[in-house]
SEMIBA-142984 format. One line per field, with one value per residue: x, y, z of N, C-alpha, C in turn. Coordinates in nm, 4 decimals, decimal comma, m for minus. Each point is the difference from the previous one (the first is absolute). Layout:
n_xx: [X/...]
n_yy: [Y/...]
n_zz: [Z/...]
ca_xx: [X/...]
ca_yy: [Y/...]
ca_zz: [Z/...]
c_xx: [X/...]
c_yy: [Y/...]
c_zz: [Z/...]
***
This chain:
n_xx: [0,0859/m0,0228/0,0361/m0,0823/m0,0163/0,1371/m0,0337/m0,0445/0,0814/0,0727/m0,0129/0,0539/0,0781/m0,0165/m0,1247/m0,0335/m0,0396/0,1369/m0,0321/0,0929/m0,1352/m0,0881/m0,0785/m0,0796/0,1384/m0,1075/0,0047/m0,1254/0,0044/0,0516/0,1346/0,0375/0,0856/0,0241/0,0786/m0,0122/0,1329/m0,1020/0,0035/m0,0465/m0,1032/0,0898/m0,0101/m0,0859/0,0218/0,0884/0,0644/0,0963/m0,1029/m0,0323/m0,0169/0,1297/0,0770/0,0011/m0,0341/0,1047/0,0691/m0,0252/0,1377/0,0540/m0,0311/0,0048/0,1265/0,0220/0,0066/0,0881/m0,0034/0,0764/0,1247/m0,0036/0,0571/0,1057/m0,0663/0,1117/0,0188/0,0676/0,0451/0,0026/m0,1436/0,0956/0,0590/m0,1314/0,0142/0,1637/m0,1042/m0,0269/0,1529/m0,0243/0,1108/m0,0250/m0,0055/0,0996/0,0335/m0,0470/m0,0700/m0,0703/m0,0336/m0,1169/m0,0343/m0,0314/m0,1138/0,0239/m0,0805/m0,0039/0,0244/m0,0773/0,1106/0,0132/m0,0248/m0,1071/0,0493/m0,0442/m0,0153/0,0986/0,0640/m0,0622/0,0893/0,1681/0,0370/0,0328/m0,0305/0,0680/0,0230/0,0165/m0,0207/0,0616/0,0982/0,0755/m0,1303/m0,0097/m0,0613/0,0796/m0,0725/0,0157/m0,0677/0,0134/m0,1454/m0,0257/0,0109/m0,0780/m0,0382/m0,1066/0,1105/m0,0061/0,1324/m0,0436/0,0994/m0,0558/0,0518/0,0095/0,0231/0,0770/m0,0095/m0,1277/0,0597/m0,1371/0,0053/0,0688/m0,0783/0,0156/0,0534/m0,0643/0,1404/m0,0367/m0,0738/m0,0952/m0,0259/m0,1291/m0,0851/0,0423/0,0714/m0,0623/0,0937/m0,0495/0,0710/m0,0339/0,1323/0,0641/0,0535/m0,0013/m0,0333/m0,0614/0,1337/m0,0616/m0,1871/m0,1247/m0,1130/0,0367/m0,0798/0,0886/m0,0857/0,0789/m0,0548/0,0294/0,0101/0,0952/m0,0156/0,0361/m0,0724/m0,0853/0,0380/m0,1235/m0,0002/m0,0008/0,0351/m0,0099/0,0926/m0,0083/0,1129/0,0294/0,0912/m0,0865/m0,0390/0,0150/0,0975/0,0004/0,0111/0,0477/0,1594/m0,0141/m0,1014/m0,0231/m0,0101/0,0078/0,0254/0,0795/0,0707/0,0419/0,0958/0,0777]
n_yy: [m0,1199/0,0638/0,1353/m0,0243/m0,1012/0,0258/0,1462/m0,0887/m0,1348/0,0691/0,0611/m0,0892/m0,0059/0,0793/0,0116/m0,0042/0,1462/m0,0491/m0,0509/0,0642/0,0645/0,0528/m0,0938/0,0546/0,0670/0,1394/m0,0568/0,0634/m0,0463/m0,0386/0,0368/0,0154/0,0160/0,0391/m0,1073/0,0488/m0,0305/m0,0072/m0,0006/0,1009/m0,0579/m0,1147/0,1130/0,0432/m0,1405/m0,0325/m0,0360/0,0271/0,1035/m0,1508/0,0719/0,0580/m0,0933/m0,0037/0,1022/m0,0315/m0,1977/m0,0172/0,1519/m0,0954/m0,0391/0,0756/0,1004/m0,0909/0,0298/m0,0386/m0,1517/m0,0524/0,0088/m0,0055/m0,1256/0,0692/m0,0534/m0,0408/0,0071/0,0406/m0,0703/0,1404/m0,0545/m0,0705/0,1133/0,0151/m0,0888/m0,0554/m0,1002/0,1187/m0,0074/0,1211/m0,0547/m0,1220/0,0588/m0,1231/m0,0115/0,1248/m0,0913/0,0246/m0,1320/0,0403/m0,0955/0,0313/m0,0409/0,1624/m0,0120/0,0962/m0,1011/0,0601/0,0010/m0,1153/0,0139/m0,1182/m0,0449/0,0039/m0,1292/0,0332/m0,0902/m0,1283/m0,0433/m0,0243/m0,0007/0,0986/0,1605/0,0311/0,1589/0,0783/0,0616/0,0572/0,0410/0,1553/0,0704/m0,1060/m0,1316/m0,0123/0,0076/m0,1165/m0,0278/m0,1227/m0,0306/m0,1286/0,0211/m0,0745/0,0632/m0,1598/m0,0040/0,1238/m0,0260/0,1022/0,1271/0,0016/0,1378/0,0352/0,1554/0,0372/m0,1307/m0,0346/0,0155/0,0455/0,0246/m0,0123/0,0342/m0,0626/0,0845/m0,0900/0,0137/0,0605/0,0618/m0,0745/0,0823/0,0449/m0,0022/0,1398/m0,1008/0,0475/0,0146/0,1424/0,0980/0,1228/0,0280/0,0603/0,1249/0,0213/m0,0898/0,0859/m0,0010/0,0420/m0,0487/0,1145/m0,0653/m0,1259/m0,0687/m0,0791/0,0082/m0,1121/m0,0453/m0,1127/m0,0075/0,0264/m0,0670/m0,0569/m0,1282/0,1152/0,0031/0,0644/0,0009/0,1612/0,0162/0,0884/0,0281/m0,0142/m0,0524/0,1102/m0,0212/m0,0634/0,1438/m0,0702/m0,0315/0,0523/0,0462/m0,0918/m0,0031/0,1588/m0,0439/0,1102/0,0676/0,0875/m0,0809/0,0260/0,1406/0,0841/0,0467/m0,0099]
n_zz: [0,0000/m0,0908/0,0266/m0,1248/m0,0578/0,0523/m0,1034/m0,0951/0,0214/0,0502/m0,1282/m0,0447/0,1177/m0,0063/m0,0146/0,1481/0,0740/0,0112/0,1201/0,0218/m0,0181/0,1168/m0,0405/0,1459/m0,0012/m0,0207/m0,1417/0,0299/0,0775/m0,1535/m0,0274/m0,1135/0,0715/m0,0492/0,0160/m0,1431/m0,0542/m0,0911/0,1375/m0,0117/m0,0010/m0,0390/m0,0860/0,0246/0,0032/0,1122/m0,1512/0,1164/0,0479/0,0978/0,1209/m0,0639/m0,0264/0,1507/0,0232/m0,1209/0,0661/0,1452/0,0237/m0,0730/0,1254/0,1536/m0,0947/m0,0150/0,1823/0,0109/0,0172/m0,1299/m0,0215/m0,1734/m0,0625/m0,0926/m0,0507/m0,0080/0,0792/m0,0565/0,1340/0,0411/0,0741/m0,1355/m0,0706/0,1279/m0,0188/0,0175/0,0655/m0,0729/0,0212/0,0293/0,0312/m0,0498/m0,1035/m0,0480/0,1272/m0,0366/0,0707/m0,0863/m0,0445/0,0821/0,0507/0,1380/0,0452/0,0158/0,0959/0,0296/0,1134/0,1427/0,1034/0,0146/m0,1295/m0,0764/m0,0412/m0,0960/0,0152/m0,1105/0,0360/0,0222/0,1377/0,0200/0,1096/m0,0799/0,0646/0,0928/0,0815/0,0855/m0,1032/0,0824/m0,1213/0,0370/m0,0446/0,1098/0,0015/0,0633/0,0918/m0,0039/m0,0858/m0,0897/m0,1226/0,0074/m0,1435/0,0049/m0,0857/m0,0706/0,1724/m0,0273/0,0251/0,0911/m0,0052/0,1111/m0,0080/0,1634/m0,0794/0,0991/0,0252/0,1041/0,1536/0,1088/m0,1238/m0,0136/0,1402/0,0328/m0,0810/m0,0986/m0,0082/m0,2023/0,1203/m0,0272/m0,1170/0,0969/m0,1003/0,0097/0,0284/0,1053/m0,0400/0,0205/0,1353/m0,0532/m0,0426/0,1197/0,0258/0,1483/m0,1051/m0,1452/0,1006/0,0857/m0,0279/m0,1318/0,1215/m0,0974/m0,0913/0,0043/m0,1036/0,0238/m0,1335/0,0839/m0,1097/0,0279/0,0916/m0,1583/0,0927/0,0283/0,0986/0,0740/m0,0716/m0,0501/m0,1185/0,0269/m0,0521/m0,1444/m0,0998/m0,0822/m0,0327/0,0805/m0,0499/m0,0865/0,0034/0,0740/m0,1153/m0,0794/0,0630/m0,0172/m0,0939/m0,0752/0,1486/m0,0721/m0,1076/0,1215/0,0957/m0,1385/0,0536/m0,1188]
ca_xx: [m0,0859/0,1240/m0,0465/m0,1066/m0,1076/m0,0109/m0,0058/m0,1403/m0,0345/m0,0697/m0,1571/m0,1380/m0,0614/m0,1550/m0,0935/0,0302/0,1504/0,0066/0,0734/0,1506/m0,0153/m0,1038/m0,0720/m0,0814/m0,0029/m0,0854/0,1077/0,0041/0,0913/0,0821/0,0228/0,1012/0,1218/0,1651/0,1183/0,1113/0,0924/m0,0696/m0,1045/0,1295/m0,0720/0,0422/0,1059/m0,0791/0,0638/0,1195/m0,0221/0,0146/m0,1185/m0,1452/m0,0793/m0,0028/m0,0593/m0,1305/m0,0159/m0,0171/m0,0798/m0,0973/m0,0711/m0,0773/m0,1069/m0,0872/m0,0473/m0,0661/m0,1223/0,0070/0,0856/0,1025/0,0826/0,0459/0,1010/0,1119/0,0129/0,1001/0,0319/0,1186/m0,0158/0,1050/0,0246/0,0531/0,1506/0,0181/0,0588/0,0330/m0,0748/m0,0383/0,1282/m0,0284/0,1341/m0,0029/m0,1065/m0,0423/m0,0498/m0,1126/m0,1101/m0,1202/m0,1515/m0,0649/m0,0346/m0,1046/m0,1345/m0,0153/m0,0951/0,0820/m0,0920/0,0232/0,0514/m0,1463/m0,0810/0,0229/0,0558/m0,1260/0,0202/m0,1351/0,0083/0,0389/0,1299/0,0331/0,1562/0,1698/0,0647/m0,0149/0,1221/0,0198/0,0751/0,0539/0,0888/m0,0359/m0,0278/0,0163/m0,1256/m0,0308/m0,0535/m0,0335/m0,1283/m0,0105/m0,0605/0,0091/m0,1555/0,0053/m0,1147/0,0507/0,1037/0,1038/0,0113/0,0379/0,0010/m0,0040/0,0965/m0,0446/0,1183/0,0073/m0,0925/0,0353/0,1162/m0,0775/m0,0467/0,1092/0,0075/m0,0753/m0,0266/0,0622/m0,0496/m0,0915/m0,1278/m0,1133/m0,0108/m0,0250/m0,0211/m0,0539/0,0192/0,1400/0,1462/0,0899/m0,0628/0,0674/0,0824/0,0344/0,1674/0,0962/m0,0276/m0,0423/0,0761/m0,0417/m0,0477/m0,1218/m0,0804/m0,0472/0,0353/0,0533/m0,0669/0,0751/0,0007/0,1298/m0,0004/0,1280/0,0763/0,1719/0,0896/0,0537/m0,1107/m0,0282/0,0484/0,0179/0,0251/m0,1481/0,0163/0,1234/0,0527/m0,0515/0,0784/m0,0914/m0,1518/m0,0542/0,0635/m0,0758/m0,1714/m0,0439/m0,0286/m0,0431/m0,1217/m0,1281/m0,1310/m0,1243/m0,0567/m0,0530/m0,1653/m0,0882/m0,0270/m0,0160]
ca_yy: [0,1199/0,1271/0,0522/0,0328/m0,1069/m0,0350/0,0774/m0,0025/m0,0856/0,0611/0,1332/m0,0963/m0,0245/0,0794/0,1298/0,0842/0,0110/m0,0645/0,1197/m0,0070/0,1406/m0,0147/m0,0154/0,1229/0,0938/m0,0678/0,0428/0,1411/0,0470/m0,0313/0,0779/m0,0755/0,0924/0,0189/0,0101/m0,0457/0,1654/0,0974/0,0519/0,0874/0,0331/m0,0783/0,0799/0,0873/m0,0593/m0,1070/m0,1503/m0,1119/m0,0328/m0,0856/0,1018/0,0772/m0,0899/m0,0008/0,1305/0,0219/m0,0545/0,0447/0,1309/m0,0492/m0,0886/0,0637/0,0620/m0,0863/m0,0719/m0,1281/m0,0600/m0,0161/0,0412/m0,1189/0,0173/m0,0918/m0,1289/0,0244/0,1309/0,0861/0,1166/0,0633/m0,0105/m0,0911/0,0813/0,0213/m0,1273/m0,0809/m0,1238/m0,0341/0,0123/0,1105/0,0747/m0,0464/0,0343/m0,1283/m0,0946/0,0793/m0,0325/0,1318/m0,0348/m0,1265/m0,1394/m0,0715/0,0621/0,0337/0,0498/0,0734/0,0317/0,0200/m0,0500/m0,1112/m0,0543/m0,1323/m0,0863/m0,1383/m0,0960/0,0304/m0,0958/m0,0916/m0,0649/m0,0230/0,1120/m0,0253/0,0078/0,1455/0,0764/0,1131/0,0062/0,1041/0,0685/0,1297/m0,0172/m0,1250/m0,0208/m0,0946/m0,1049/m0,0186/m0,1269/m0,0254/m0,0428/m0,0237/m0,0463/m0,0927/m0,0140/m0,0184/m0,1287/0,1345/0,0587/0,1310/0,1035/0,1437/0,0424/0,0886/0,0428/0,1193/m0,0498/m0,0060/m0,1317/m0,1191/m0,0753/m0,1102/m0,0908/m0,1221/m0,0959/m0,1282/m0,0668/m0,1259/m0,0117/0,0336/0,1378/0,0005/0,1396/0,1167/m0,0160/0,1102/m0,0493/0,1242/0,1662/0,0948/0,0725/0,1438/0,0499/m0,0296/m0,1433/m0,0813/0,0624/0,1490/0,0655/m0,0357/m0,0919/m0,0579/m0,1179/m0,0050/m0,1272/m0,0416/m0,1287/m0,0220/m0,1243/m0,0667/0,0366/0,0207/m0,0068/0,1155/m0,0358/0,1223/0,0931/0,0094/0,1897/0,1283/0,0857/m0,0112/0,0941/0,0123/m0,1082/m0,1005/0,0083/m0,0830/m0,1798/0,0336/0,0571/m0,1292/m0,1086/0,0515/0,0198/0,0898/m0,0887/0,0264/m0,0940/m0,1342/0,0719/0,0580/0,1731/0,1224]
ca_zz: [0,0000/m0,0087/0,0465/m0,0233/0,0568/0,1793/0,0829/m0,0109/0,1398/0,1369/m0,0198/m0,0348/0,0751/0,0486/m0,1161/0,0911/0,0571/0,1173/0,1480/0,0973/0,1400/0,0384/m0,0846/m0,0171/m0,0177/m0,1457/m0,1173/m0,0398/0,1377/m0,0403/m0,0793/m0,0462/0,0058/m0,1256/0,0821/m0,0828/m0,0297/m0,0601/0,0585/0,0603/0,1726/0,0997/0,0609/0,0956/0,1513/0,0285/m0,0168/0,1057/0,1370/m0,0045/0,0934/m0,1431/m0,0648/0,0427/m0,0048/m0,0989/m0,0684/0,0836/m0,1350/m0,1824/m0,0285/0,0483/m0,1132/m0,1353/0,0372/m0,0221/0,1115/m0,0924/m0,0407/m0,0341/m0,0897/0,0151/m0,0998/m0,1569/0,0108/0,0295/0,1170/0,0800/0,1580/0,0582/0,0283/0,1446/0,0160/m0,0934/m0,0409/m0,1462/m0,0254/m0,0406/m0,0797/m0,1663/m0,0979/m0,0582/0,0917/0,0976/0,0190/0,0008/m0,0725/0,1080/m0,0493/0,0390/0,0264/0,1342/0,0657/0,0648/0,0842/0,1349/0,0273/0,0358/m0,1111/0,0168/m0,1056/m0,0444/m0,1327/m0,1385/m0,0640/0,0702/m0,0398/0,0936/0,0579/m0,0596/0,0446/0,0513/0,0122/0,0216/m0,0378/0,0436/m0,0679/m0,0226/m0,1242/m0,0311/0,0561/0,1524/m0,0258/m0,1756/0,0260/m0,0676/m0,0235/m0,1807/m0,0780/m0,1522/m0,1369/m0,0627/0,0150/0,0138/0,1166/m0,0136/0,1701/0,0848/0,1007/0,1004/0,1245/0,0550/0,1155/0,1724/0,0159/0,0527/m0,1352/0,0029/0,0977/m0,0192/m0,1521/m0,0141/m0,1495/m0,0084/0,0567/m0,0569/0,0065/m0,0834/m0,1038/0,0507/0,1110/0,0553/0,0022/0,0599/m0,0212/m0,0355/0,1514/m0,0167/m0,0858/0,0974/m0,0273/m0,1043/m0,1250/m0,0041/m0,1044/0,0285/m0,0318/m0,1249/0,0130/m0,1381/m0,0521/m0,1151/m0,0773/m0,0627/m0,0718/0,0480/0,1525/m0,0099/0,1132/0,0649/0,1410/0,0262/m0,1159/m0,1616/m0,0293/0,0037/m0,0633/m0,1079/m0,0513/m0,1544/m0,0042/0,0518/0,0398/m0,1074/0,0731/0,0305/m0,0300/m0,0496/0,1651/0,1247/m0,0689/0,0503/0,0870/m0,0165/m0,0358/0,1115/0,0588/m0,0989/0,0956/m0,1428]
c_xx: [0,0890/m0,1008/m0,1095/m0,0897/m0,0148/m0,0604/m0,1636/m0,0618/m0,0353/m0,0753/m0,1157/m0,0769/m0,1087/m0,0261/m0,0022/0,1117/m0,0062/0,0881/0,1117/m0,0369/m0,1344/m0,0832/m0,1286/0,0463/0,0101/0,1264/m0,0025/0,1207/0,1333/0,0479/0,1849/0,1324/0,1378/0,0964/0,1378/0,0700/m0,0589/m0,1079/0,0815/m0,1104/0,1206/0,1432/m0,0113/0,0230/0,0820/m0,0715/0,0827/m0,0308/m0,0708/m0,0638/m0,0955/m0,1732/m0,1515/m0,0591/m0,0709/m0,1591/m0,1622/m0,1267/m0,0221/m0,1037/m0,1430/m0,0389/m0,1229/m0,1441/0,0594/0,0710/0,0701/0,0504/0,1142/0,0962/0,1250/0,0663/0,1257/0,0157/0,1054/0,0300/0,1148/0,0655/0,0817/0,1068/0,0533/0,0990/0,0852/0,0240/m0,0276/0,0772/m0,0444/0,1406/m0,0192/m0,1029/m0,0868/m0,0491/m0,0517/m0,1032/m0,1431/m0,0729/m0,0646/m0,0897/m0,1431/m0,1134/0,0163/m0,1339/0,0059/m0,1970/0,0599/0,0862/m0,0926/m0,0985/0,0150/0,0541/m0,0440/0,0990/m0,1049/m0,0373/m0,0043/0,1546/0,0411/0,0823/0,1463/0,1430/0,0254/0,1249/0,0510/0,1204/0,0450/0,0590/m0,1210/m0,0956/m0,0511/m0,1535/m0,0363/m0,0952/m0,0695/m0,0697/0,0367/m0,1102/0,0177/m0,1528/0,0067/m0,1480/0,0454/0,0694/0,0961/0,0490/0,0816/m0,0354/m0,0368/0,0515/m0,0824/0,1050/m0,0745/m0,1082/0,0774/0,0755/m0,0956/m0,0324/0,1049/m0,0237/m0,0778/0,0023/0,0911/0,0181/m0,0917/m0,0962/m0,1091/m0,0735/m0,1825/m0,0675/m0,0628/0,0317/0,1567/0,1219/0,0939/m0,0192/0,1520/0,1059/0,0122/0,1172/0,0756/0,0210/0,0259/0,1229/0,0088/m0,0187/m0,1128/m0,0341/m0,0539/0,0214/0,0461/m0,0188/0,0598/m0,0389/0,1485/m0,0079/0,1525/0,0804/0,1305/0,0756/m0,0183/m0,1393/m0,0477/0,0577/0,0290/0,0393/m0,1166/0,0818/0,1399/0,0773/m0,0345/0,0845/m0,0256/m0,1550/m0,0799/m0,0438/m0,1289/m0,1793/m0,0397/m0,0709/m0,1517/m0,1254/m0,0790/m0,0237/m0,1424/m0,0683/m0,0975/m0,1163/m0,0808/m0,0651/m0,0574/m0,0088]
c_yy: [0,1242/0,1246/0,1098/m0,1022/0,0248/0,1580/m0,0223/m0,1007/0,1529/0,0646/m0,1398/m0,0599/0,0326/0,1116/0,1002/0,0344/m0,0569/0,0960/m0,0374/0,0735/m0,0258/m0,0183/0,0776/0,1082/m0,0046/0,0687/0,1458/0,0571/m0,0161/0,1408/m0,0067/0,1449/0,0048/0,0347/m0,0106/0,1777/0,0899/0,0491/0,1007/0,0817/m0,0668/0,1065/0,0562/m0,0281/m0,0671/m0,1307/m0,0864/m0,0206/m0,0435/0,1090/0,0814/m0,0628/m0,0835/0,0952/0,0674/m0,0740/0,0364/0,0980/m0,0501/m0,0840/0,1007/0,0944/m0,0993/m0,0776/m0,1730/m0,0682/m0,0711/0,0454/m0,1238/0,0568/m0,0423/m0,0557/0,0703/0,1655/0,0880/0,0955/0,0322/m0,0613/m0,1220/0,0563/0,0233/m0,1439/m0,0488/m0,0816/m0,0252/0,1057/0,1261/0,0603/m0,0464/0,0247/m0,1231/m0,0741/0,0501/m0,0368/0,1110/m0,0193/m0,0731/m0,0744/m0,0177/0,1713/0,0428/0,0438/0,0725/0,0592/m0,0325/m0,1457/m0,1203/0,0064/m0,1127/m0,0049/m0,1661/m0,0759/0,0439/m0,1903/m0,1370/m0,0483/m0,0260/0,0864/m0,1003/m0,0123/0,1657/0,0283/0,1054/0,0665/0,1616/0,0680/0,0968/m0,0233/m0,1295/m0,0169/m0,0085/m0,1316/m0,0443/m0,1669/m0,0333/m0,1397/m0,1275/m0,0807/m0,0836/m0,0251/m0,0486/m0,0763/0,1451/0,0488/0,1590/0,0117/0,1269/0,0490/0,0986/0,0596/0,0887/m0,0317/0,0740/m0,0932/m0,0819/m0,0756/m0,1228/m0,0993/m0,1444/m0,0738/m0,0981/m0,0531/m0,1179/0,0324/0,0898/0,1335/0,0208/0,1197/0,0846/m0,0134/0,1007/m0,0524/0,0594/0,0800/0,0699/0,0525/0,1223/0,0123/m0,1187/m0,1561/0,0157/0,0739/0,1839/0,0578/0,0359/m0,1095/m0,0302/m0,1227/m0,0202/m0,1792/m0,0187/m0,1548/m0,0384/m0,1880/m0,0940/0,0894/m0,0349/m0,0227/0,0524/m0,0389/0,1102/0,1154/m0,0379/0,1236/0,0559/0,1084/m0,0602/0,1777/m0,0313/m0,1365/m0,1253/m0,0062/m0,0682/m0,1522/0,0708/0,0573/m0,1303/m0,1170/0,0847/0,1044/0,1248/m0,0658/0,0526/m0,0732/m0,1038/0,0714/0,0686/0,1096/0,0756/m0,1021]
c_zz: [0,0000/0,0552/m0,0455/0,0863/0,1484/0,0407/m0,0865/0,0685/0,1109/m0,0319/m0,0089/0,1602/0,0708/m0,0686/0,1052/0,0742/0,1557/0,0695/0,0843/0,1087/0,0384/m0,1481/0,0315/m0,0836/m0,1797/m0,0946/0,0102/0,1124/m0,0391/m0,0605/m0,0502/0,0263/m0,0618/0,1270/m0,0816/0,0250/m0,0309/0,0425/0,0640/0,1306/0,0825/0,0495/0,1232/0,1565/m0,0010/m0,0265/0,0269/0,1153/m0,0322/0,0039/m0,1200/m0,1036/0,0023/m0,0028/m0,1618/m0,0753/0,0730/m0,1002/m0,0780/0,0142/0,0457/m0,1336/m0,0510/0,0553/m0,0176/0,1229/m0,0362/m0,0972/m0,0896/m0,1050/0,0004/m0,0791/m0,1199/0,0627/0,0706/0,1072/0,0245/0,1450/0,0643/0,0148/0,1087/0,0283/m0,0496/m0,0004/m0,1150/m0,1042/m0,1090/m0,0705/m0,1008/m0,0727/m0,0565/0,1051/0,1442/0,0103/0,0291/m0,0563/0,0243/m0,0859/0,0357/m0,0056/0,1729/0,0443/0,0974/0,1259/0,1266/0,0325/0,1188/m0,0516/m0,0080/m0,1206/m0,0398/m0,1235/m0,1051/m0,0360/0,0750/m0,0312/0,1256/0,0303/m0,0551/0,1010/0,0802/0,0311/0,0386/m0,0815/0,0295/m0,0121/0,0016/m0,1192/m0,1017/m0,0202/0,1557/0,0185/m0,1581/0,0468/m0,1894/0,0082/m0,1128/0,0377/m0,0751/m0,0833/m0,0726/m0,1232/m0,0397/0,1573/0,0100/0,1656/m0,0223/0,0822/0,0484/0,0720/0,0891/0,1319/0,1177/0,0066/0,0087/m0,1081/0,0276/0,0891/m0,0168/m0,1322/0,0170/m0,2187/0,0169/0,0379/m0,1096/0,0079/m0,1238/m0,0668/0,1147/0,1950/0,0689/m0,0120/0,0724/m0,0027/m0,0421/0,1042/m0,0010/m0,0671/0,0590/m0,0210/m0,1058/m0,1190/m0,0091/m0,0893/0,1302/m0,0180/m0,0614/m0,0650/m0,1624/m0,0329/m0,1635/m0,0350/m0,0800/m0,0696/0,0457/0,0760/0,0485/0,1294/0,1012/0,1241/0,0731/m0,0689/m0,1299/m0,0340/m0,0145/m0,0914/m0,0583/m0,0347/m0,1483/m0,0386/0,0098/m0,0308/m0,1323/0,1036/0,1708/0,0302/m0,0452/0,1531/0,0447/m0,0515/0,1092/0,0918/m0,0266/m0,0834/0,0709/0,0407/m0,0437/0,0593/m0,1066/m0,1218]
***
């Protein structure tokens, strides 16, 4: 299966959209935000304060009447420069083009399986900028197996899991963390479909460099395909 089929395998799975966030809260409460370079609102504050950052995203949503805030997807950010975790001296292997679908809502929000499966595997993964806690999913339709990645959890998300253990559709998996946990961002959850997991256990990359980002966008399909926000 090369990577047309596998990103029309995931639009083909459901005609509706499925939910990572309180499923009350209705689509209209949705509203989609440009966090790429070219937003040059993002000048306006220190985009290396969570604090900052919360703050900003907060104003864009109350402007808009909404209680999400989405996007992301192939898109070119500034805010990993604060870090060099994601080796900002090199032009070719600067990591700044995120991968996954952020939702960017209150910190202990639930966080829901869009999908029946099992737990893969989890992680705190803690590097400045990192994800922190991170929950990975796999699925199998089919007889197709694929993951889901959940960063930017509470620690308490981590506690008790067990691989393997049975996960099912629309059921809580985890809540959302603050700065002080999730990598120091605003609170938000970054929901990534990844087709090969290349090894890699509670984790994965959330953001490539131009250099990589083909071999990438292929493993790591729109999530919006899956939830069909837009």
């Amino acid at each position: 299966m090369n990577s047309t089929p596998f990103s029309s395998f995931i639009h083909g799975i459901n005609s509706m959209p499925l939910f990572v966030l309180d499923k009350n809260i209705p689509l209209s409460k949705y509203v989609s935000i440009d966090l790429s370079e070219q937003n040059l609102s993002l000048h306006t504050f220190d985009v290396s304060s969570s604090q900052a950052w919360a703050v900003f995203i907060n104003d864009y949503c109350h402007q808009k009447r909404t209680e999400v805030a989405y996007g992301g997807y192939n898109e070119k950010r500034n805010i990993y420069k604060r870090s060099t975790y994601f080796n900002q001296q090199n032009a070719d292997t600067e990591r700044n083009i995120h991968l996954g679908l952020d939702l960017w809502i209150a910190a202990g929000s639930a966080v829901l399986s869009p999908l029946e499966g099992v737990i893969h595997s989890f992680a705190n993964n803690a590097n400045y900028g990192d994800y922190g806690p991170t929950l990975i999913l796999e699925h199998q339709i089919n007889d197709v197996v694929f993951y889901t990645l959940y960063g930017h959890l509470s620690l308490d998300s981590l506690t008790d899991k067990k691989v393997g253990a049975a996960v099912k559709q629309g059921e809580q998996i985890a809540t959302l963390g603050a700065a002080e946990v999730n990598g120091d961002y605003a609170p938000h959850l970054h929901f990534q479909i990844i087709r090969d997991l290349e090894g890699f256990e509670g984790d994965y990359p959330g953001v490539c460099n131009k250099k990589n980002l083909d071999h990438f966008l292929q493993n790591c399909p729109d999530p919006n395909l899956l939830l069909k926000l837009y």
